[in-house]
N, C-alpha and C positions, 0 to 999 in steps of 0.2 A: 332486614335482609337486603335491602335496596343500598344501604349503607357498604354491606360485604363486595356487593357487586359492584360498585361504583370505588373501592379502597382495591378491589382484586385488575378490574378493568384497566386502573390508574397504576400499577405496577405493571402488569403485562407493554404496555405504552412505553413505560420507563425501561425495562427489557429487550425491549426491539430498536429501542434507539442505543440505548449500551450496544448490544450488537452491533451494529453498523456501526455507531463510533469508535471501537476496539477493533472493527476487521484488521485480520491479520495485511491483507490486500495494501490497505491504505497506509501501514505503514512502512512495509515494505518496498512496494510505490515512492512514497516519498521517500525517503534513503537515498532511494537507488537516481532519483531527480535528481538532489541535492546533491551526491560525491558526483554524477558524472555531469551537473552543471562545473564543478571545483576541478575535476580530473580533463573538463573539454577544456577550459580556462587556459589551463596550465598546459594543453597539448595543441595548443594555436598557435606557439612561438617557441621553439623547444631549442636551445642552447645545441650549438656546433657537439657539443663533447654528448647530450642527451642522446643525439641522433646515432654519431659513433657506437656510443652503446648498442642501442637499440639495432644496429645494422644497417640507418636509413630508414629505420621505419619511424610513423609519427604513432607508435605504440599508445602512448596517452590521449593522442586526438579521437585514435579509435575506438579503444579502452572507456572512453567518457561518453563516444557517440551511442555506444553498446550499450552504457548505461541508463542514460537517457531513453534509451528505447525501451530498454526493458523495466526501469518506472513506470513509462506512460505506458507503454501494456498493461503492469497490473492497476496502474488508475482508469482503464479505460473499462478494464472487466471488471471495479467494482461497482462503475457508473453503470455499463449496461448489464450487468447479474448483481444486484445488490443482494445483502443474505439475508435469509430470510430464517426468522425464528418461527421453531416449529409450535403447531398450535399445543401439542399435550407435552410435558416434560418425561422424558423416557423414566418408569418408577414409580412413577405420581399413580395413586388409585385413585379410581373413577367416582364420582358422586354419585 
């Protein structure tokens, strides 16, 4: 028996770390860093005819700042609310 408990214990571990490795959070988070690292880049120095479009505005400066923010928001909430896997699997009978 010590054996089942010790092979069920060692899964439930493997589980909760799947979880938090696959949060949706983080990688959504990271996307959203990376194109508005790419989209601030390219909205730092925007070509005469960019800005024409745009009206004057620096559309992609802001566009990548927004991004960046909204990354590091969801990398921020999955630092401080990380998930948590629940103890009983909804389904599963009781022993």
């Amino acid at each position: 028996m010590s054996d089942l408990h010790k092979e069920v214990s060692e899964l439930e571990r493997k589980s909760a770390t799947a979880a938090r490795l696959f949060d949706i959070r983080r990688i959504i988070g990271g996307l959203f860093v990376v194109y508005g690292v790419i989209v601030t880049i390219a909205g730092i120095n925007p070509s005469d005819a960019d800005l024409k479009k745009a009206e004057g505005v620096h559309i992609n400066l802001w566009t990548g700042l927004a991004m960046l923010a909204l990354g590091i928001f969801f990398l921020a909430w999955m630092k401080l609310r990380p998930a948590q896997v629940p103890e009983e699997a909804p389904g599963t009978p009781e022993s």
